[in-house]
Residue frames as qw, qx, qy, qz and C-alpha x, y, z in Angstrom:
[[0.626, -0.322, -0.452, 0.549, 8.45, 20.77, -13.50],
 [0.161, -0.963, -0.212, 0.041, 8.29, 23.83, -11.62],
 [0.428, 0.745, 0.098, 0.503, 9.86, 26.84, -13.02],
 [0.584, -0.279, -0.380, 0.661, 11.70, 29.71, -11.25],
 [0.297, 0.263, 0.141, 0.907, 11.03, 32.32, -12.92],
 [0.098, -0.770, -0.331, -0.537, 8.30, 34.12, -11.22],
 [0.548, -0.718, -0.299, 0.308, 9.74, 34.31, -7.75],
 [0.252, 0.201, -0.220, 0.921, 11.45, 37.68, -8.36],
 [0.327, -0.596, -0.201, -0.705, 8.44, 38.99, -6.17],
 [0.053, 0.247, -0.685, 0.683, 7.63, 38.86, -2.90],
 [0.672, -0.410, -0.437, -0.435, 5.13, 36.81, -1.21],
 [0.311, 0.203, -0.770, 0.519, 4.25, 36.05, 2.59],
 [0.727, -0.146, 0.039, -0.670, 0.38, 35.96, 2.81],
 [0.152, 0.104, -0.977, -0.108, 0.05, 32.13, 3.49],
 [0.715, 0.022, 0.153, -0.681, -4.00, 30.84, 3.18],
 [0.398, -0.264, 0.825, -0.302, -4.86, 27.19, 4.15],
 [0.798, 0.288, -0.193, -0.492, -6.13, 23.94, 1.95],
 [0.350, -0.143, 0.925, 0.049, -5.70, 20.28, 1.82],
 [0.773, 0.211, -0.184, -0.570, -6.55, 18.07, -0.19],
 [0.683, -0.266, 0.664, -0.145, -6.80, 13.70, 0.12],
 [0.536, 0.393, -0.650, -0.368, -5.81, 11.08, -2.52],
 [0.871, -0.247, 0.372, -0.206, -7.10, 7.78, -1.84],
 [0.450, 0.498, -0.661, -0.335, -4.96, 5.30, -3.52],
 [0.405, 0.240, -0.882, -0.029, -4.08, 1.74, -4.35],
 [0.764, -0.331, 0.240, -0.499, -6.35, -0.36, -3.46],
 [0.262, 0.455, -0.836, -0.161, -4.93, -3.86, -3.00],
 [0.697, -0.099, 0.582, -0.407, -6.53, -7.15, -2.52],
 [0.217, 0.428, -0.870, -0.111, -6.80, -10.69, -3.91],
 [0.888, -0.300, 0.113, -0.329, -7.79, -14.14, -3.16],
 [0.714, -0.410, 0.561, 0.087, -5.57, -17.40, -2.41],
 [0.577, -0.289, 0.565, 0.515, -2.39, -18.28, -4.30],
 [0.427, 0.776, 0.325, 0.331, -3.88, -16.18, -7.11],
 [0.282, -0.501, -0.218, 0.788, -2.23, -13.52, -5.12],
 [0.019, -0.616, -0.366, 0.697, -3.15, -10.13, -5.35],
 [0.325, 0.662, 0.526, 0.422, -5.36, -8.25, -7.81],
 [0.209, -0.415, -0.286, 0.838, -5.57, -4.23, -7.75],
 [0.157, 0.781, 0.483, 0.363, -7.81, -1.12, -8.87],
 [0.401, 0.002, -0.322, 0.858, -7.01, 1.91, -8.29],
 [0.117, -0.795, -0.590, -0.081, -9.48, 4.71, -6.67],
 [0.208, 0.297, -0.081, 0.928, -8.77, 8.68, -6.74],
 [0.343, -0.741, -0.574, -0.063, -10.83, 11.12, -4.32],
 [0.273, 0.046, -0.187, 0.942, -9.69, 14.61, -4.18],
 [0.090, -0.858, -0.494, 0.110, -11.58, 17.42, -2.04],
 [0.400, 0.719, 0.482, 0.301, -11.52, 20.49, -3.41],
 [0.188, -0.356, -0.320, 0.858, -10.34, 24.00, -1.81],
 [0.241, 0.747, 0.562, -0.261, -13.59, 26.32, -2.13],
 [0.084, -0.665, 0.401, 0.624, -11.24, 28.97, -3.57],
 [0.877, 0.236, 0.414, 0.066, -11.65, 27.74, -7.28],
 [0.428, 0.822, -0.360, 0.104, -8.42, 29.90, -8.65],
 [0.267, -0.567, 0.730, -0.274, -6.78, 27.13, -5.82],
 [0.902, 0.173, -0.185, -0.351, -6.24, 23.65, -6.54],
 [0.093, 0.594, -0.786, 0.142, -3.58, 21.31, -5.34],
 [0.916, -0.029, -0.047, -0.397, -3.94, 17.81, -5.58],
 [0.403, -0.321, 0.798, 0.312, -2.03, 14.67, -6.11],
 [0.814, 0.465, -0.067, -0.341, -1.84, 12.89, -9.18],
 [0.774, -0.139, 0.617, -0.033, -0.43, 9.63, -10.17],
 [0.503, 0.390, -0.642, -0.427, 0.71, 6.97, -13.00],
 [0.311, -0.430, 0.813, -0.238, -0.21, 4.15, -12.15],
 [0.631, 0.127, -0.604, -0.469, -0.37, 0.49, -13.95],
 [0.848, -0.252, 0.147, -0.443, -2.13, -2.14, -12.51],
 [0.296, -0.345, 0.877, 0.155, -0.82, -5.68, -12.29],
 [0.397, 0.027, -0.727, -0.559, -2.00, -8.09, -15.03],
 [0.784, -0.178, -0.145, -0.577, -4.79, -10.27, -15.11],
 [0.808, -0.064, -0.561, 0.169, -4.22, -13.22, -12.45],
 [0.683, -0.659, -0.295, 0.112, -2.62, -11.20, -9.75],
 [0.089, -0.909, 0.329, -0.242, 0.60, -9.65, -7.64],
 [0.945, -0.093, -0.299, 0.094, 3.03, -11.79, -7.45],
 [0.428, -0.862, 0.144, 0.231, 5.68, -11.43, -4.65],
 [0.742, -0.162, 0.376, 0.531, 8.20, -9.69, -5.98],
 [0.404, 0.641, 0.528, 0.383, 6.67, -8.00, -8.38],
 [0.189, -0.430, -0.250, 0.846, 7.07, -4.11, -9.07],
 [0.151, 0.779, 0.608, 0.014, 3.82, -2.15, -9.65],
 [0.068, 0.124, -0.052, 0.989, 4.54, 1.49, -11.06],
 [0.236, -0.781, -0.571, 0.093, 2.92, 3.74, -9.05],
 [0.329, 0.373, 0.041, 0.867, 3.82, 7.27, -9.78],
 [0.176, -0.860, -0.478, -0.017, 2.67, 9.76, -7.25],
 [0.499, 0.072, -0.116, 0.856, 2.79, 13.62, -7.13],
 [0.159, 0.642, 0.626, -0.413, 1.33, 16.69, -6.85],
 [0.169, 0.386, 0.536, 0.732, -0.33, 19.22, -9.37],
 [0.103, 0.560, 0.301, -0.765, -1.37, 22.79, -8.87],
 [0.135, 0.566, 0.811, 0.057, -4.17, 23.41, -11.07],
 [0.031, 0.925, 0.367, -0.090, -5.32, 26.60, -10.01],
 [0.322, 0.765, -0.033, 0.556, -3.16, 30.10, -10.78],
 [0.402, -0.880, 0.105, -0.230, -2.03, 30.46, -7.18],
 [0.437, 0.425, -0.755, 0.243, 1.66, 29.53, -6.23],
 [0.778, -0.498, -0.131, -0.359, 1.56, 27.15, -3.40],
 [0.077, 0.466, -0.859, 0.199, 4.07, 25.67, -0.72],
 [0.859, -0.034, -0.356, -0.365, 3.19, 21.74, -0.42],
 [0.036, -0.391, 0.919, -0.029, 3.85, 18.49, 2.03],
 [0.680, 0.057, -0.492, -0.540, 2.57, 15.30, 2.08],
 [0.353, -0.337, 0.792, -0.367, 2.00, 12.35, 4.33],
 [0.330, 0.256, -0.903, -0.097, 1.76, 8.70, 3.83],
 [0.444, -0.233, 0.704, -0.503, -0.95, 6.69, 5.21],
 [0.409, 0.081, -0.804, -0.423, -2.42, 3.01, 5.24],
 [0.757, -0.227, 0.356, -0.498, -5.10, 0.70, 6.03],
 [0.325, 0.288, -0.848, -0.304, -4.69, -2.81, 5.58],
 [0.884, -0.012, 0.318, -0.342, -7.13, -5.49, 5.93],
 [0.334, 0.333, -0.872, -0.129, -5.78, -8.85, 5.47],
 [0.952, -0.119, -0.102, -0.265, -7.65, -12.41, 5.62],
 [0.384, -0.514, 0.752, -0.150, -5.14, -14.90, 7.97],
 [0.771, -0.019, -0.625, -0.121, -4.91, -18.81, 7.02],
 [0.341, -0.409, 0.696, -0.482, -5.43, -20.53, 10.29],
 [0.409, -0.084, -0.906, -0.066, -5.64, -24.64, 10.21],
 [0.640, -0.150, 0.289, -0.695, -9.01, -25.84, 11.79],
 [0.217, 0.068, 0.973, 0.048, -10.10, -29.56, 12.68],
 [0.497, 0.445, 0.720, -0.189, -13.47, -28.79, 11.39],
 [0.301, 0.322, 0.617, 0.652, -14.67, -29.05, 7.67],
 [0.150, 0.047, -0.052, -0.986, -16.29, -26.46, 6.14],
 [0.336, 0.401, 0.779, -0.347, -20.29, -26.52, 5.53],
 [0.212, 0.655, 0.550, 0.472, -22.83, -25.24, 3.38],
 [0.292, -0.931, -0.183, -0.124, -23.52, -22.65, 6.16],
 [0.520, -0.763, 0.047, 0.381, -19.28, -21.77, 6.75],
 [0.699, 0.198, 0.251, 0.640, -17.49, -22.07, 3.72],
 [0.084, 0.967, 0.070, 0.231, -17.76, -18.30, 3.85],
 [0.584, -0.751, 0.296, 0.091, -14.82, -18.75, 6.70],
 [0.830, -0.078, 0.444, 0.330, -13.25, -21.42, 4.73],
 [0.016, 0.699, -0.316, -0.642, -10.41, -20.48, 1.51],
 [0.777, 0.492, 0.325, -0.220, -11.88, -21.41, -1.67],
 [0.339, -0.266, 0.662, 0.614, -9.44, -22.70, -4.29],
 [0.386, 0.574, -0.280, -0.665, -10.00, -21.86, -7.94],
 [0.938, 0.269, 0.083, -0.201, -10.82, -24.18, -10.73],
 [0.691, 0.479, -0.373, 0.391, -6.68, -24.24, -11.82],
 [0.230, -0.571, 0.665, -0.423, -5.80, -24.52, -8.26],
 [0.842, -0.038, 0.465, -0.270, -7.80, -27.97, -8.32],
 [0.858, 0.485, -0.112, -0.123, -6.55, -28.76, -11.49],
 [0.254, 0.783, -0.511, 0.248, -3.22, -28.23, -10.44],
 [0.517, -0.459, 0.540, -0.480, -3.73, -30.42, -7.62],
 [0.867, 0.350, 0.167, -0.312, -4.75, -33.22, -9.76],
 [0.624, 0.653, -0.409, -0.128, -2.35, -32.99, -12.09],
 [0.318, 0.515, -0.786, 0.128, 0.44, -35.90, -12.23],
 [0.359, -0.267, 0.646, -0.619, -1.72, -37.64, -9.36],
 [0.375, -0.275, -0.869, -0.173, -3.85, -40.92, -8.71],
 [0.564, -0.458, -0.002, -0.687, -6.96, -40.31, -7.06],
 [0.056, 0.080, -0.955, 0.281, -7.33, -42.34, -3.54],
 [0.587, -0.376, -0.568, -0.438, -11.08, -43.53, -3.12],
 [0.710, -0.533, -0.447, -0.106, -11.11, -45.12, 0.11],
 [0.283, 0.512, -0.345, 0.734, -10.00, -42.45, 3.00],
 [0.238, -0.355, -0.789, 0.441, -12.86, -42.70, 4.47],
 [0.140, 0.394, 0.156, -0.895, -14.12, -38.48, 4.64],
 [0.424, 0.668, 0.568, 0.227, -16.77, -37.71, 2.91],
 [0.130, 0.946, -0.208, -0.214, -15.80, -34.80, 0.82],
 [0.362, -0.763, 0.410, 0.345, -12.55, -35.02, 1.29],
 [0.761, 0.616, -0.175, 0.106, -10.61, -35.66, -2.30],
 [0.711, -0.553, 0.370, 0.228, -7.35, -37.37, -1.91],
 [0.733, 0.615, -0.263, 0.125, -4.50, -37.74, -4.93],
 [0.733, -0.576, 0.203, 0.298, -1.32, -39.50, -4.63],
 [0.393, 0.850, -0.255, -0.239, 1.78, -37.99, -6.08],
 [0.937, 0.188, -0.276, 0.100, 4.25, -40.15, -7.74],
 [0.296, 0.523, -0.610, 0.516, 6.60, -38.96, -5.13],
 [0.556, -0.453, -0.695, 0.054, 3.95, -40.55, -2.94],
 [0.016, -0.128, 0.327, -0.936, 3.03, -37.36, -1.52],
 [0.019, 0.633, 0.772, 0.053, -0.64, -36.84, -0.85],
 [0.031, 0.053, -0.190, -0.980, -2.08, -33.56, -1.69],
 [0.009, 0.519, 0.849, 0.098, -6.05, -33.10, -1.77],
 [0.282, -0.143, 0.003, -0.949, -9.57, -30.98, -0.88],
 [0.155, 0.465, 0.784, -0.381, -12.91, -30.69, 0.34],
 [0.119, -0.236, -0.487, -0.832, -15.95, -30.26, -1.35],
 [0.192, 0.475, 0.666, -0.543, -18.81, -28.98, -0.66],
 [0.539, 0.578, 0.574, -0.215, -21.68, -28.80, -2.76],
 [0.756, 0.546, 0.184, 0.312, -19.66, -28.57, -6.09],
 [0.080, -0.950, 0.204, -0.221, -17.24, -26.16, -4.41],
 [0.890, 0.059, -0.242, 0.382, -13.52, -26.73, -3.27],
 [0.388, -0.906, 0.038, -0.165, -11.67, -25.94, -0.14],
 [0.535, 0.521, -0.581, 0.324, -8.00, -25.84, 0.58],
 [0.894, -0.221, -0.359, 0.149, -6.40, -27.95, 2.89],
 [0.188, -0.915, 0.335, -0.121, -3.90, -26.93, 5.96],
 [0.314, -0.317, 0.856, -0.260, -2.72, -30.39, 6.55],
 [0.872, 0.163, -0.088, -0.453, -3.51, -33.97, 5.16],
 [0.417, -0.405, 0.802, -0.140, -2.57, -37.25, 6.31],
 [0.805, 0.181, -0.499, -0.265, -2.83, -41.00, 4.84],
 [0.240, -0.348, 0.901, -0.099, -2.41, -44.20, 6.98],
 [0.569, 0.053, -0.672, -0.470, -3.75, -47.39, 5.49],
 [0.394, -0.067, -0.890, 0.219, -3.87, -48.90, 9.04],
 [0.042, -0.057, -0.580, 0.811, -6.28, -46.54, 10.32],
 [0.115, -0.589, -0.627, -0.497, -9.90, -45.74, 10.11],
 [0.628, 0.724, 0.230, -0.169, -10.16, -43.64, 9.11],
 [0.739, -0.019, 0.076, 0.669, -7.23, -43.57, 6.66],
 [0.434, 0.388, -0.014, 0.813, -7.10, -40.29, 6.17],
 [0.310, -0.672, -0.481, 0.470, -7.31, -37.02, 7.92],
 [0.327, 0.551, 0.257, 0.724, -7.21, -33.39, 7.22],
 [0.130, -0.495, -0.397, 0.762, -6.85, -30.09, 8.92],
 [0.261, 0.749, 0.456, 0.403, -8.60, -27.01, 6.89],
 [0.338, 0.046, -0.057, 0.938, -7.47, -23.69, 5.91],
 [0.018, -0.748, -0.658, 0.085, -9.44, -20.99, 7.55],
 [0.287, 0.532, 0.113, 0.788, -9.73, -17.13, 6.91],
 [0.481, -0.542, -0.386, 0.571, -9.10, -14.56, 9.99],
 [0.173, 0.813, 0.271, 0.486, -10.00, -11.28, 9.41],
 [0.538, -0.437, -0.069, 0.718, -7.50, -8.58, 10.63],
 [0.175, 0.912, 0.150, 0.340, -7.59, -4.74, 10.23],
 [0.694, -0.330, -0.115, 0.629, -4.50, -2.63, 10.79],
 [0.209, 0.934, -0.098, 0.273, -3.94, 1.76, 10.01],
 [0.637, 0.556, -0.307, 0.437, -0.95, 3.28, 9.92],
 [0.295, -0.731, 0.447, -0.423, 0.21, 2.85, 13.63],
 [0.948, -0.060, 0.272, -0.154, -0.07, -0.88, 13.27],
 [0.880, 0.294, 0.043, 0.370, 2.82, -1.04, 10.60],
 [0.367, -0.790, 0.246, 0.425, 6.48, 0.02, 10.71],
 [0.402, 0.910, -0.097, 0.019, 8.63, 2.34, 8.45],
 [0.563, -0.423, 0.463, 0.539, 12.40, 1.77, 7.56],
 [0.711, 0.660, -0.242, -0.034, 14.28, 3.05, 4.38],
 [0.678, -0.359, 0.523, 0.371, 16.84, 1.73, 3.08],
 [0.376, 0.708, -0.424, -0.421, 19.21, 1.90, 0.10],
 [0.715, -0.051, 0.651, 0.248, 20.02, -1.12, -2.34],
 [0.642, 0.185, 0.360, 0.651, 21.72, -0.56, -5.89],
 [0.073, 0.041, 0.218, 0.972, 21.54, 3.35, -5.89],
 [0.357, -0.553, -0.392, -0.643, 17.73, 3.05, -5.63],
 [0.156, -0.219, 0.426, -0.864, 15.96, 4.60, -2.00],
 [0.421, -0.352, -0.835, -0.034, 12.98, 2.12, -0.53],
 [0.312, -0.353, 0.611, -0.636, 10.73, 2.96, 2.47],
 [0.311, -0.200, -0.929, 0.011, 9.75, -0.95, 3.64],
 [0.724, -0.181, 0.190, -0.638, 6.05, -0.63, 5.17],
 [0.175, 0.107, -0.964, 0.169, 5.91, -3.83, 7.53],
 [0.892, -0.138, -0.007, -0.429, 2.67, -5.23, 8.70],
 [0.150, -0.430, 0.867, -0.203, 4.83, -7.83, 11.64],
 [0.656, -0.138, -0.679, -0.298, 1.62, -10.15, 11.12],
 [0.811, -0.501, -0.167, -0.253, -0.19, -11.92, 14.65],
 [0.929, -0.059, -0.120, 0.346, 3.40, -13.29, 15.43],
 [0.133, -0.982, 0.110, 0.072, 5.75, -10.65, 16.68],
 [0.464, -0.617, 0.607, 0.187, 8.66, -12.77, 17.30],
 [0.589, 0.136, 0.737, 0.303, 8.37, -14.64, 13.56],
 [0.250, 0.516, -0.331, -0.749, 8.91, -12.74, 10.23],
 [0.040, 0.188, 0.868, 0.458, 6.96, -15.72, 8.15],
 [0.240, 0.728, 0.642, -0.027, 3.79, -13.55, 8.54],
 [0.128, -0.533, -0.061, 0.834, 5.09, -10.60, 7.55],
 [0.520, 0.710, 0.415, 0.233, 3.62, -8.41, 4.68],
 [0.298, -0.490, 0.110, 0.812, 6.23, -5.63, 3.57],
 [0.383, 0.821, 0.413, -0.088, 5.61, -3.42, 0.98],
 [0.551, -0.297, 0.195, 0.755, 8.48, -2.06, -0.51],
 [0.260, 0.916, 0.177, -0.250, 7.81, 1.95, -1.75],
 [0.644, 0.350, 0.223, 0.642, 10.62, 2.91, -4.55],
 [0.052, -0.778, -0.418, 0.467, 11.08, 6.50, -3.50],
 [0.522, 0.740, 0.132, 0.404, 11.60, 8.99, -6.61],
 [0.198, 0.776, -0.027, 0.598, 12.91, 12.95, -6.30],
 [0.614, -0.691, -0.261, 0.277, 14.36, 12.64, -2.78],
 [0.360, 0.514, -0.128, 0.768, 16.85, 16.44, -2.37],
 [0.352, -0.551, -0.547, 0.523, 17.01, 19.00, -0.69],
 [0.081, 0.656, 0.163, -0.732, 16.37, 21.36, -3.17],
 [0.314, 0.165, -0.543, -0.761, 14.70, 22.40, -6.43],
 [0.679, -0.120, -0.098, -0.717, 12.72, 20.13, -7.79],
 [0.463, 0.173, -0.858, 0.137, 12.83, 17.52, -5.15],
 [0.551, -0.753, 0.032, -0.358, 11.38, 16.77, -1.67],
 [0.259, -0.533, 0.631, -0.501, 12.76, 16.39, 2.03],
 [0.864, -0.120, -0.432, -0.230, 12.45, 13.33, 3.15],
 [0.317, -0.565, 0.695, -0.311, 13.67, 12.35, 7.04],
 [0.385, 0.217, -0.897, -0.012, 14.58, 8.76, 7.24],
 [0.252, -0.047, -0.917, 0.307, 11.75, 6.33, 8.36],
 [0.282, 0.416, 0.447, -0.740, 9.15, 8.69, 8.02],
 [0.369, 0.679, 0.633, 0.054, 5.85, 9.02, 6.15],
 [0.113, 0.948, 0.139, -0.265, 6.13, 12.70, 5.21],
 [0.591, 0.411, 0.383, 0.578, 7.53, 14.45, 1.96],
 [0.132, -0.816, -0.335, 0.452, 8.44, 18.25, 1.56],
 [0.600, 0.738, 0.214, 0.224, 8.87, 20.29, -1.46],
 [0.640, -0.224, 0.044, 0.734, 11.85, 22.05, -1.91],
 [0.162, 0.014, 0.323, 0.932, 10.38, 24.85, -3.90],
 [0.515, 0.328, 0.213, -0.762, 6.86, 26.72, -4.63],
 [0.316, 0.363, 0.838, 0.255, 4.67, 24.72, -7.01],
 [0.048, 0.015, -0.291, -0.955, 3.86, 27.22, -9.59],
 [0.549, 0.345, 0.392, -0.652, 0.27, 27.45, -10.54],
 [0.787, 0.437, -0.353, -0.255, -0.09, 24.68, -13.89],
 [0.380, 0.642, -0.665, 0.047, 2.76, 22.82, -12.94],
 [0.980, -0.110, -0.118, -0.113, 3.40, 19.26, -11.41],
 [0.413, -0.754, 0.510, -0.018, 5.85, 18.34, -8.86],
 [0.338, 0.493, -0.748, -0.287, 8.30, 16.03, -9.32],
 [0.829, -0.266, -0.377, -0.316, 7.36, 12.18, -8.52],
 [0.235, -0.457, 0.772, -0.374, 8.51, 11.25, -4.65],
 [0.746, -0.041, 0.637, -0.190, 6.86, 7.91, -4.80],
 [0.297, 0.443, -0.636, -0.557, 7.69, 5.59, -8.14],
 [0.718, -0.082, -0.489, -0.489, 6.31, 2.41, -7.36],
 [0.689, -0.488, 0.421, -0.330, 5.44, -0.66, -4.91],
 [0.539, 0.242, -0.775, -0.222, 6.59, -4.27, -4.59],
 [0.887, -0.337, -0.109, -0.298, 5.36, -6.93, -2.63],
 [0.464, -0.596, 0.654, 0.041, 8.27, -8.32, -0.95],
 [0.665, 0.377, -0.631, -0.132, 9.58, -11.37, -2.70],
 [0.002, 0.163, -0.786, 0.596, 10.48, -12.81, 1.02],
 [0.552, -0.028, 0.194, -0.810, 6.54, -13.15, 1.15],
 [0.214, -0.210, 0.908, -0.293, 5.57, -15.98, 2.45],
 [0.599, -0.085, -0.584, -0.542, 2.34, -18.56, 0.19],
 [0.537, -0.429, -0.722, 0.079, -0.24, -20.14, 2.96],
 [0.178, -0.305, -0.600, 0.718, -0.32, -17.52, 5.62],
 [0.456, 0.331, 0.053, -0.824, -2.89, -14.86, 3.84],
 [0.450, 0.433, 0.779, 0.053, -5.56, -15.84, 2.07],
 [0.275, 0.753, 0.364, 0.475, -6.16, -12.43, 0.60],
 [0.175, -0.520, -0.165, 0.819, -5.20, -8.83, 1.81],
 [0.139, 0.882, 0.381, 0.241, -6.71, -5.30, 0.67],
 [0.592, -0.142, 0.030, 0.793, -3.83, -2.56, 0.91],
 [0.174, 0.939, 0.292, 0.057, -4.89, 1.12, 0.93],
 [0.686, -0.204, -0.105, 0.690, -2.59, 3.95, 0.37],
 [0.084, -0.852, -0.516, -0.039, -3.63, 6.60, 1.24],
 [0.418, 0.005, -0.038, 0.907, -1.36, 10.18, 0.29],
 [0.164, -0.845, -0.381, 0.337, -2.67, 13.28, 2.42],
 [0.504, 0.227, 0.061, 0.831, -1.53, 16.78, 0.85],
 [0.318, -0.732, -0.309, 0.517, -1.12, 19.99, 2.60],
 [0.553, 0.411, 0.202, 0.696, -0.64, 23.05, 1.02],
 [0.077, -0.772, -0.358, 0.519, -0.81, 26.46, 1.69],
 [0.511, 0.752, 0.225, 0.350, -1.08, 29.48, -0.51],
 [0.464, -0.357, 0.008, 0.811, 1.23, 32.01, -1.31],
 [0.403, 0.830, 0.351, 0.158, -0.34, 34.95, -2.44],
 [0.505, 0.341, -0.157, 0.777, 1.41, 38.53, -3.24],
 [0.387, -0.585, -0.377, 0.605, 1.70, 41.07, -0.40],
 [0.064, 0.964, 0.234, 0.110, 1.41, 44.84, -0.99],
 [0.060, -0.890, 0.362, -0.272, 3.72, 46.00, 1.23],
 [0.963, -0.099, -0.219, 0.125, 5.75, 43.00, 1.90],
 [0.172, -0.822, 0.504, -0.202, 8.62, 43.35, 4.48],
 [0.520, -0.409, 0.745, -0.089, 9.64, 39.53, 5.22],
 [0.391, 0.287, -0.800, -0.353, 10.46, 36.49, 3.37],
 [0.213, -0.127, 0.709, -0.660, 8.71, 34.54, 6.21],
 [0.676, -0.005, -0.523, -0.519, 5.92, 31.58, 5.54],
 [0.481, -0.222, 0.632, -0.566, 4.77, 30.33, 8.48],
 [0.503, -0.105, -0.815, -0.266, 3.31, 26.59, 7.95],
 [0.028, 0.128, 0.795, -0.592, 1.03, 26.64, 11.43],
 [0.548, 0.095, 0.102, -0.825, -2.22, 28.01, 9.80],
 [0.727, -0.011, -0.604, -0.327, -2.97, 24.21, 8.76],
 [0.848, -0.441, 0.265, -0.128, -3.53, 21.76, 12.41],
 [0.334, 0.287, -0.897, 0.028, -0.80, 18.97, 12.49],
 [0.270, 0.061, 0.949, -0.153, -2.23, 15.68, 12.83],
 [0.546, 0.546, 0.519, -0.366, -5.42, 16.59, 10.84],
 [0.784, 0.613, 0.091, -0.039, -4.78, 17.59, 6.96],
 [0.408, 0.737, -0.476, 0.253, -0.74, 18.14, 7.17],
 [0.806, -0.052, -0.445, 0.387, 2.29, 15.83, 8.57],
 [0.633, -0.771, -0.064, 0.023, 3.38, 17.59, 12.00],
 [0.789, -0.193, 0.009, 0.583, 7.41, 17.24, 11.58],
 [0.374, -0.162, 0.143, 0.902, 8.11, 20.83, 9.54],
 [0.188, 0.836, 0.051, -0.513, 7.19, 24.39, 8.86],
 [0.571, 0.475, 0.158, 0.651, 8.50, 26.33, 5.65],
 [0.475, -0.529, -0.124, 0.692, 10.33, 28.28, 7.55],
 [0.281, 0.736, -0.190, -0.586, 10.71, 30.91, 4.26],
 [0.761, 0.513, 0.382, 0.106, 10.51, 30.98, 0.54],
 [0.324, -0.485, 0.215, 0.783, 13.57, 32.61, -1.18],
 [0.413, 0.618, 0.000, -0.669, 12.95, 34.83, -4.43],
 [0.190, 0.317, -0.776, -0.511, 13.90, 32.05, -6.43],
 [0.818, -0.185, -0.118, -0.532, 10.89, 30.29, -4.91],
 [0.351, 0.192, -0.828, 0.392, 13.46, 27.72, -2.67],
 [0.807, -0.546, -0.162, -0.154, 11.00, 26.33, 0.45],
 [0.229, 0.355, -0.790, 0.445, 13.08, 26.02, 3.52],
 [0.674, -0.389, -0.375, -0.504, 11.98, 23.82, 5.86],
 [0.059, 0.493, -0.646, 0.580, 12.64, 23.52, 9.21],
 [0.371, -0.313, -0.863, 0.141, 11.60, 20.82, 12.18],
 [0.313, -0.753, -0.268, -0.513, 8.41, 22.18, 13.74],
 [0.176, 0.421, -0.626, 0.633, 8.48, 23.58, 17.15]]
């Protein structure tokens, strides 16, 4: 963690760099829920005695998926590299592609099942399992099993392939007896103006809920939330700023030159509140921007003063605060931009 000791000096040059962490990639396929990989991509400042990145722990979920509920560590911070002290924020952003279930009267084909949500070999088995097969529904395709609670439960095949059902009647007095709606896949793309931000506290631990409201505004059974675990939230040392309900993070102190902030993000969870049949798969980027600027030493230094304006807002740094000044213990103050 970053040290104190060199700020008995005076600094108040301030030279401009960013750098981008892609993360977490998330994504999946039906009721396997979600698989994940993770992908890094830092650009560089040309300076090469300047270096400020993020960096990360972060374990994957197991083989099979994300189940809701689950919590994924995801450590994320930053790390100065290069030999140059540096004052640092950060900003939060996502994409999210998600695949919709949406019931359709027509089966799937040779030439749509691409639309249609393919069930796994232990999703069919599973379907099976405890069940009599019905024979005489009528559909071709259409596999039918009764359950000894005289449910019915089934699929559609197509050329040795198997498609989940939305919906599946039986009447013995009709013809056909059975029917069936099918589960299609809606492709939906959403960045980070599409979803909304809320923390909240629950036993002692800090959250910020990323919401993705789903096609349905006025019904929370599509929602996808994302619950973030925030780490080192202060307001000074090693900690960052954090305004309630926002994306954006702000050291509290210089980030020496070797040294590694503390972690403001600890990990994700999928809601538990998350809802089985409405996605078919989603693909979750997060995606942590980092601003920095240098502090070099000054000759003839006369002010404590560290403007934060030589970087745009809205392009490599979060828009809400300056670092107003750096005290000699190397303290960041940060103040709400004007």
């Amino acid at each position: 963690m970053a040290s104190t000791s060199k700020h008995a000096k005076s600094r108040k040059r301030v030279l401009g760099a960013s750098c981008i962490l892609a993360a977490l990639i998330i994504g999946g396929s039906s009721f396997a829920w979600f698989t994940a990989k993770d992908e890094v991509v830092n650009k560089l400042s040309a300076d090469l005695r300047y270096n400020v990145v993020a960096t990360e722990n972060f374990t994957p979920p197991p083989p099979g998926g994300w189940d809701p509920g689950e919590k994924v560590t995801k450590e994320v911070g930053v790390v100065n590299t290069g030999n140059i002290d540096a004052i640092v924020a950060t900003e939060l952003k996502f994409n999210l592609a998600v695949n919709a279930i949406v019931p359709s009267n027509t089966a799937p084909t040779a030439a749509t099942v691409g639309n249609y949500v393919k069930l796994t070999a232990d999703e069919v088995t599973a379907l099976q399992a405890g069940s009599n097969e019905v024979t005489d529904g009528g559909v071709a395709g259409l596999h039918i099993y009764k359950r000894t609670d005289n449910k019915y439960v089934g699929y559609y095949e197509v050329e040795g392939e198997y498609y989940a059902l939305a919906s599946l009647t039986y009447d013995s007095t009709a013809t056909p007896k059975a029917s069936a709606t099918y589960q299609t896949k809606v492709a939906a793309t959403v960045a980070t103006d599409g979803m909304t931000y809320a923390n909240r506290t629950t036993g002692g631990i800090t959250y910020l809920d990323v919401t993705y409201p789903g096609a349905d505004a006025d019904s929370i059974d599509d929602d996808l939330v994302f619950q973030i675990e925030l780490g080192a939230i202060g307001t000074e040392g090693d900690t960052w700023t954090h305004d309630t309900n926002s994306r954006e993070f702000y050291y509290n102190q210089l980030l020496e030159g070797g040294e590694k902030s503390a972690w403001f993000i600890k990990s994700v969870t999928l809601s538990d509140a998350t809802k089985e049949g409405v996605y078919a798969d989603f693909a979750l980027d997060i995606i942590v921007d980092v601003a920095s600027a240098q502090v070099a030493e000054d000759e003839t230094p006369t002010a404590r003063v560290v403007p934060y304006n030589g970087i745009a807002a809205g392009t490599d740094r979060p828009a809400g605060k300056d670092a107003q000044s750096v005290s000699d213990a190397g303290a960041v103050t940060w103040v709400a931009k004007a």
